[in-house]
PLY file of the C-alpha trace (Angstrom):
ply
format ascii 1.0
element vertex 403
property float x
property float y
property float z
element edge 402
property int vertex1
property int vertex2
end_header
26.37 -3.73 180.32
22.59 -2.06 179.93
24.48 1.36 179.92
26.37 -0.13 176.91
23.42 -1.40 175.17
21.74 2.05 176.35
24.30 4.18 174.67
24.25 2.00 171.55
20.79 2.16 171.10
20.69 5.91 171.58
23.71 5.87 168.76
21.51 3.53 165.92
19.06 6.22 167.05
20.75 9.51 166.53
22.34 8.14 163.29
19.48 6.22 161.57
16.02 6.49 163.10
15.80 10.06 163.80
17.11 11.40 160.42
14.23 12.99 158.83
12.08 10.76 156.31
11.55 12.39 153.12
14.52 14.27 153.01
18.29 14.06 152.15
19.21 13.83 155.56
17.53 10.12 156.00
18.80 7.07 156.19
16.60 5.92 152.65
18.64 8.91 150.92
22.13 6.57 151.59
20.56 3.37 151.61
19.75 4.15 148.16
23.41 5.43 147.45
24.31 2.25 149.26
23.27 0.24 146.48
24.04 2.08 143.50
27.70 1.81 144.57
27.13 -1.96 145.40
25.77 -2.11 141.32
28.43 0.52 140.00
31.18 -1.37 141.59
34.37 0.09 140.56
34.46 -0.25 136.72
34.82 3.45 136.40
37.74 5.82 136.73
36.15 8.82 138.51
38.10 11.94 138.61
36.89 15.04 140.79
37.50 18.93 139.96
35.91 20.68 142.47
38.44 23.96 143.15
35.75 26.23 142.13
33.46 24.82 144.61
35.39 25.49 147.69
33.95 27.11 150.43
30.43 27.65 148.54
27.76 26.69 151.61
23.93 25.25 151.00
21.23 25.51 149.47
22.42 25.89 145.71
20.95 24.38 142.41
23.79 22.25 140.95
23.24 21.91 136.56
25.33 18.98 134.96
24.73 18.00 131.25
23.72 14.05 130.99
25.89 12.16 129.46
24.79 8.51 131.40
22.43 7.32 133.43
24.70 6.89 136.48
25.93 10.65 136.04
23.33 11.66 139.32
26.12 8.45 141.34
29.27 10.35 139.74
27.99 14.15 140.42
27.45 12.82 144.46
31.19 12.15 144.71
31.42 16.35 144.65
32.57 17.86 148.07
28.62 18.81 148.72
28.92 20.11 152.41
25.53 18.23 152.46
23.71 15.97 150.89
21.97 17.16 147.87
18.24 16.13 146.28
17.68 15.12 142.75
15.23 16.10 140.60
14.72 13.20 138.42
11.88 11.33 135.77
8.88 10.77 137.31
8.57 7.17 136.44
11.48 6.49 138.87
9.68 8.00 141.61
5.81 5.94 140.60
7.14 2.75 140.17
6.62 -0.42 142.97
9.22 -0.13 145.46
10.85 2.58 143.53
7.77 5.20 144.91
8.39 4.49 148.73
12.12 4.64 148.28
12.33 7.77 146.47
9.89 9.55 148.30
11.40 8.57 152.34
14.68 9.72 150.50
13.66 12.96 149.25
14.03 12.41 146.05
12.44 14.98 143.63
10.36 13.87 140.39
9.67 15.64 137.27
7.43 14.72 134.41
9.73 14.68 131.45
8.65 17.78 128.72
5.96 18.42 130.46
4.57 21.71 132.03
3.97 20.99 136.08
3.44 23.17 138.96
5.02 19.63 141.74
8.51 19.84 140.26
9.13 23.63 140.77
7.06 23.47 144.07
9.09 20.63 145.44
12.48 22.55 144.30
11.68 25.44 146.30
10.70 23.36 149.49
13.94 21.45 149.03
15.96 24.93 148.90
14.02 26.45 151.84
15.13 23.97 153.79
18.90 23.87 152.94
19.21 21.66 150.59
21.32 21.60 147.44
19.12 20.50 144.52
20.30 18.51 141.37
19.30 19.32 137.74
19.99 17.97 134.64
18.75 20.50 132.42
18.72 18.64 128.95
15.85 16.39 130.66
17.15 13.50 129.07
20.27 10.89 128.09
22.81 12.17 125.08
21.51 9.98 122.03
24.50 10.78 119.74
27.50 11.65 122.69
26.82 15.86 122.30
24.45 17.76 124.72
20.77 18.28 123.79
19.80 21.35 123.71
17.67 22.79 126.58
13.95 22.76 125.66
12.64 23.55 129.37
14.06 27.01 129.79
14.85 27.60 133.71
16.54 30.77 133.67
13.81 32.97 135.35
13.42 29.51 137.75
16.64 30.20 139.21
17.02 33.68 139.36
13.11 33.50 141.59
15.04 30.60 143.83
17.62 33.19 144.99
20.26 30.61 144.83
24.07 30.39 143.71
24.48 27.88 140.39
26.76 25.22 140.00
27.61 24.23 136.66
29.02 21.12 136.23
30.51 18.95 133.02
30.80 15.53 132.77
33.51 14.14 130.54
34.10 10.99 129.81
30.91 9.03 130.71
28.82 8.43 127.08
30.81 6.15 125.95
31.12 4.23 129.01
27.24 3.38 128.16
25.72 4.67 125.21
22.02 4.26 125.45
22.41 2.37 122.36
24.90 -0.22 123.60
24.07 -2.75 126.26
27.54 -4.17 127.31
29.47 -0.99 129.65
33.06 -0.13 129.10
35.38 0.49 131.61
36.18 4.66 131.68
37.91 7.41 132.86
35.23 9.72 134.03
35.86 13.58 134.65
33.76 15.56 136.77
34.34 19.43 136.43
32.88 21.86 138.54
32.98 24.70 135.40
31.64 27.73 137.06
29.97 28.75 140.11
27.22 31.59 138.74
26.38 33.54 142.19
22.88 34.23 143.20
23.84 38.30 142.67
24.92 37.15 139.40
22.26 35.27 138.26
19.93 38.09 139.53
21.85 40.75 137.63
21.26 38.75 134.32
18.37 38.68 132.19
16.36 34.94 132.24
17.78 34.83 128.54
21.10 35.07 129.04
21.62 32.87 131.71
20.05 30.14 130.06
22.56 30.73 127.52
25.20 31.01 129.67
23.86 27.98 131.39
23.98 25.90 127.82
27.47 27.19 126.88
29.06 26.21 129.81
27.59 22.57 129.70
27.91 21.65 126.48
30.04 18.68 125.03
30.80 16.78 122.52
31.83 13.00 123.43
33.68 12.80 120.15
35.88 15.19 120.74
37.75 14.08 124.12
40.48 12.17 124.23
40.40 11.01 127.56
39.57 7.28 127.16
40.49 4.34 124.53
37.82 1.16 123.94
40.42 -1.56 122.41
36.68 -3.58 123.01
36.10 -5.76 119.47
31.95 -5.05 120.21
32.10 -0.74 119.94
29.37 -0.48 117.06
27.10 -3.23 118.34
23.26 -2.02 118.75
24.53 1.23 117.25
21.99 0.80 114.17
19.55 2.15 117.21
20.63 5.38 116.95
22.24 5.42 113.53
19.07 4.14 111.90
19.67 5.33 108.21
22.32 4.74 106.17
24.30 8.06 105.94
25.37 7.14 102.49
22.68 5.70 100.23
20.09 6.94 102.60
17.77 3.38 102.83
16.14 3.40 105.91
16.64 0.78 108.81
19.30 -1.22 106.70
22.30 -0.35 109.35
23.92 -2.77 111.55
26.83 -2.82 113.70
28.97 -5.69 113.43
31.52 -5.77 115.97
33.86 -2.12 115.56
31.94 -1.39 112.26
28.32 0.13 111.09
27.41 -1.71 107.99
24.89 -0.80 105.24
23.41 -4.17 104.28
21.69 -1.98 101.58
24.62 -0.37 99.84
27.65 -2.07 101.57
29.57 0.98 103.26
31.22 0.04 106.03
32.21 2.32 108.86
34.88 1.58 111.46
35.20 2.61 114.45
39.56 3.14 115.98
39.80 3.14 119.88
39.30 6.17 120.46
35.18 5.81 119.51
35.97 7.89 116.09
35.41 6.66 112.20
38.43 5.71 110.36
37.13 7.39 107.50
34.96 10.40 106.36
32.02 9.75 108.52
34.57 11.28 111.50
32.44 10.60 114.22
29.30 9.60 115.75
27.50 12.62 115.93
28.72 13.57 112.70
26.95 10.87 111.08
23.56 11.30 113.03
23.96 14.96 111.98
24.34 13.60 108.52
21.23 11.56 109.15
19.42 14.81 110.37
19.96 16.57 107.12
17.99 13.66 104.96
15.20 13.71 107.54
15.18 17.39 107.25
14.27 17.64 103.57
11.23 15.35 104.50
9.71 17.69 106.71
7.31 20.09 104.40
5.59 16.76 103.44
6.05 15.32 107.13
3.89 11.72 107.41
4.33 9.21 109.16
3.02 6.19 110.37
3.19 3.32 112.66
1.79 0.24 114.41
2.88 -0.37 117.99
2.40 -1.98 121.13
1.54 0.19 123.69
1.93 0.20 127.74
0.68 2.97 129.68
1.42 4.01 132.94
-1.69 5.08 134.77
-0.97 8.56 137.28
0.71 8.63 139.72
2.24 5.25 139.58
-1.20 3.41 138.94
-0.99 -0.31 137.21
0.29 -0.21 133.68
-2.54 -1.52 131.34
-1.41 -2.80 127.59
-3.07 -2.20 124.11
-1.77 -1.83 120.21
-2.82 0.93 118.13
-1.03 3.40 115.93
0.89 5.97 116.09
1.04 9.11 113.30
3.41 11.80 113.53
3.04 15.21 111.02
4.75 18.73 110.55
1.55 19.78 113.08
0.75 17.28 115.41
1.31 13.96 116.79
-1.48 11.25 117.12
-2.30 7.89 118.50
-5.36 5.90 118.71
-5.95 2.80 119.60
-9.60 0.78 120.43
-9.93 1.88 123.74
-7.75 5.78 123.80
-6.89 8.60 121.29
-4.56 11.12 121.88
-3.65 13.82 119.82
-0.62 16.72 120.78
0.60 19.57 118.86
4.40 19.42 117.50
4.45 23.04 118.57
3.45 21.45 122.44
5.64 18.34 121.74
9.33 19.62 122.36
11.17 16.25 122.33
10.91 12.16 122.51
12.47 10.34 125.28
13.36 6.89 123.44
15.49 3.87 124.31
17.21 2.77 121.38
15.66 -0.16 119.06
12.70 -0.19 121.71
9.98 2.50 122.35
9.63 5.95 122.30
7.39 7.37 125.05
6.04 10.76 126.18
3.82 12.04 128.69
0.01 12.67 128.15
-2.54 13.29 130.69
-0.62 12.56 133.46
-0.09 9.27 131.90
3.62 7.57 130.74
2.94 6.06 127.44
5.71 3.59 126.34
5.15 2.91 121.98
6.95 0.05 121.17
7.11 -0.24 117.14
5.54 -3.76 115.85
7.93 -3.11 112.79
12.01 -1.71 112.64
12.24 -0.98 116.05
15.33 1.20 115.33
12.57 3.59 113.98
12.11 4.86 117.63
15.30 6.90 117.18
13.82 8.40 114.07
10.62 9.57 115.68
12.59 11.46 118.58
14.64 12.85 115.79
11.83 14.25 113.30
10.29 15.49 117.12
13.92 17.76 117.41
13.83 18.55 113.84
10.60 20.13 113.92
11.49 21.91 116.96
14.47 22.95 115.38
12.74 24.17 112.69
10.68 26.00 115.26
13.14 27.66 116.44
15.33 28.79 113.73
17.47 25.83 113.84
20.38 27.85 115.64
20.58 25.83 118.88
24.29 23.64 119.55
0 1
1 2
2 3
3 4
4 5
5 6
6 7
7 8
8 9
9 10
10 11
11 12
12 13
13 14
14 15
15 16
16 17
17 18
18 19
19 20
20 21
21 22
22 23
23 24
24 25
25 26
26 27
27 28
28 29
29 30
30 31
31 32
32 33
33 34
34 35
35 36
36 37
37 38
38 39
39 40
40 41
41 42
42 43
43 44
44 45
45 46
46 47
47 48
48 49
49 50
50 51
51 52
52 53
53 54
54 55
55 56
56 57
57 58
58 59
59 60
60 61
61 62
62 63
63 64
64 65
65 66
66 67
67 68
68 69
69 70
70 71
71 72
72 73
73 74
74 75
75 76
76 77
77 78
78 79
79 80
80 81
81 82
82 83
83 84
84 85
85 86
86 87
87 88
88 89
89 90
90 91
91 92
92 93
93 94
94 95
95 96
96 97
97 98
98 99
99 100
100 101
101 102
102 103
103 104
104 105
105 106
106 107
107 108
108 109
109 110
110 111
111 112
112 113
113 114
114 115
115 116
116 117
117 118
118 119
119 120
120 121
121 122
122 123
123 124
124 125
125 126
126 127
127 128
128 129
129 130
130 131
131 132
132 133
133 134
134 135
135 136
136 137
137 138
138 139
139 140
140 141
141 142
142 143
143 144
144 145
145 146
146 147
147 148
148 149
149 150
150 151
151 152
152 153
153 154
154 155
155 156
156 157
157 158
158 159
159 160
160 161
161 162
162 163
163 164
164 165
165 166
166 167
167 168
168 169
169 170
170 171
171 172
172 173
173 174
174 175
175 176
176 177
177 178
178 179
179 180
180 181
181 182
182 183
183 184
184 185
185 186
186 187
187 188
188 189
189 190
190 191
191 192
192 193
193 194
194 195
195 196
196 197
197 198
198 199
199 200
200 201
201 202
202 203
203 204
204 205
205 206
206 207
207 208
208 209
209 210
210 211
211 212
212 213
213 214
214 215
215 216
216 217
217 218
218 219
219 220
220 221
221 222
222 223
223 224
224 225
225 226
226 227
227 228
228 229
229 230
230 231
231 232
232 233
233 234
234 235
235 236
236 237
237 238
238 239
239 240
240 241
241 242
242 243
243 244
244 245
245 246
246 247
247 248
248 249
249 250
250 251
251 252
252 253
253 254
254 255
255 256
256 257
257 258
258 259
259 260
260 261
261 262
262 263
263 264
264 265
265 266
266 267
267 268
268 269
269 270
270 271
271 272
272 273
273 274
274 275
275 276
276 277
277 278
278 279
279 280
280 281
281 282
282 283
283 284
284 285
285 286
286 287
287 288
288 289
289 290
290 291
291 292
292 293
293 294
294 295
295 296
296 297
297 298
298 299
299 300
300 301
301 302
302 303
303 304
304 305
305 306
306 307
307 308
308 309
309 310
310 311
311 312
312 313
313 314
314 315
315 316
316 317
317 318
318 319
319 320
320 321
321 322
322 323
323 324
324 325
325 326
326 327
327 328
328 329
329 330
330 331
331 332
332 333
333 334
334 335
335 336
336 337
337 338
338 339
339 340
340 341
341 342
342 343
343 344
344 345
345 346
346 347
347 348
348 349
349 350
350 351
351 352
352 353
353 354
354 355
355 356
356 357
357 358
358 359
359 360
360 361
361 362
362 363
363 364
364 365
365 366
366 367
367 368
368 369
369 370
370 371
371 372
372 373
373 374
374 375
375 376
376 377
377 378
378 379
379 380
380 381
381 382
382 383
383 384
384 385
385 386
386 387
387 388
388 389
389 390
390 391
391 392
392 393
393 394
394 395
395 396
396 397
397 398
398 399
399 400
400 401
401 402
């Protein structure tokens, strides 16, 4: 009977105790996985094409575009042959609970749109030590169901790390849960393993090209797939937090969606959406309308100014106590402000490459090591505008030739 217990113990052990802390290989790492499967249940559909990965062996950085915020659960069905890291927002590594977790699970963090010397540090460690590591390179969720565009170049990243690339596309998952929609659908869910670029291949390409190899091959547009219908009476509720403007008379913040239509209270037009997430009429699609959106905002850039009130919370570095304030926010073709009794901040658009924002809530950034959250006092759909005049000016920037 004690040689029973003896062997058992020595089992729990081998299998949980002695895994290493801070790393893939601990027992945090699938406690952690644990749960998320507990939460994700089994609405989803999850379909797995992995050919291309067969018989590829670890460390290698694995890129995926970022279509939901449970993509990091569907990309850890792949056939890893071991357990990879992810690098993910910082302020899921800072919070309460949240910081222990992540960090005895060797999970990676990365201040969003912001230049850091811990994120690339922590990548290399992670590879060193045989590790797969897990990158979304848009840095943030799909607002309209296409791919961002890649702001963070990591081209001449990957070709230093020495490491095969695997580039992986998720199909199927925006419209499962839309950042602008509370209520999740039910979805079929296709993970593709695209391309495998190989570490001589990567090294044989200039950083340029392979970030443009690396964008081409992610890329997608949500509106275009036909994998899933949404017979759901609710599609275009909360979608006036991303479609903000009315695409037809232009008035700002008048949008609402009412049940499987947008509607302009301003103007009257009335969108609907069919089952397959796609206007009935002219407006074709989703993105097509934000795009439609974009090209009003864009004739309001030479003369760029605006202005808000907000409530503010700030999250203090390294996952210090969030303090609260109000001030105002002001946003113009050259920089973006905010000052408030107690702070003052002021950023160059040329330094300010995107807004994270949750829809009809806050848009936030990082300053100082600091998270600051700016929740609007007024139209709180306005937060998708300011992350949209952010990309317009970057656009701008940049010739406005990007996907």
């Amino acid at each position: 009977m004690a040689d029973r217990e003896a062997a058992s113990g020595a089992r729990f052990k081998n299998r949980i105790c002695s895994k290493k802390s801070g790393t893939p290989d601990s027992w945090m790492y699938r406690f952690i996985f644990f749960i998320v499967r507990l939460w994700q249940g089994k609405r989803q559909r999850i379909e797995i094409d992995a050919e291309k990965m067969k018989g590829i062996a670890a460390p290698y950085i694995l890129l995926a575009n970022h279509e939901s915020f449970f993509d990091f659960y569907y990309l850890s069905m792949l056939p890893h042959p071991r357990s990879p890291s992810y690098l993910v927002n910082e302020y899921y590594c800072t919070r309460p609970i949240l910081r222990g977790m992540a960090k005895r699970g060797g999970i990676l963090s990365k201040r969003l749109f912001t230049k850091d010397l811990a994120s690339p540090v922590g990548i290399l460690r992670t590879v060193r030590g045989g590790w797969p590591v897990v990158i979304f390179p848009e840095g943030r969720l799909s607002s309209d169901g296409r791919s961002n565009p890649i702001v963070e170049k990591g081209g001449a990243f990957y070709k230093k790390l020495g490491c095969d690339l695997v580039l992986v596309k998720i199909d199927g998952a925006y419209f499962a849960a839309p950042k602008w929609r509370k209520r999740k659908y039910r979805s079929n869910i296709l993970v593709k393993v695209e391309r495998i670029v190989t570490k001589e291949e990567a090294a044989s390409l200039p950083a340029a090209a392979l970030d443009r190899l690396i964008a081409d091959t992610l890329y997608n547009d949500a509106s275009q797939s036909d994998r899933n219908r949404y017979p759901q009476p609710d599609k275009a509720e909360g979608l006036e937090g991303l479609l903000y403007r009315c695409a037809d008379c232009g008035t700002l913040y008048s949008t609402r969606g009412e049940g499987c239509a947008l509607v302009c209270h301003a103007c009257g037009a009335r969108h609907r959406l069919n089952e397959s997430y796609r206007f009935e009429d002219d407006a074709v699609s989703i993105s097509a309308y934000y795009e439609r959106i974009a090209a009003m905002e864009k004739d309001s850039l030479p003369e760029l100014s605006l202005e808000t009130n907000v409530r503010t919370k700030i999250f203090e570095k390294k996952g210090g106590a969030a303090r609260f304030e109000e001030g105002v926010c002001t946003l113009t073709r050259d920089r973006f402000s905010y000052r408030s009794d107690s702070a003052e901040l002021s950023i160059p658009t040329e330094k300010l490459p995107a807004h994270a924002f949750s829809c009809s809530e806050e848009f936030e950034l990082y300053h100082g090591g600091e998270l600051c959250y700016f929740y609007p006092k007024k139209d709180p759909q306005q937060a998708a505008r300011w992350a949209m005049l952010v990309d317009l000016l970057r656009r701008e920037r940049e010739g406005d030739n990007e996907a």
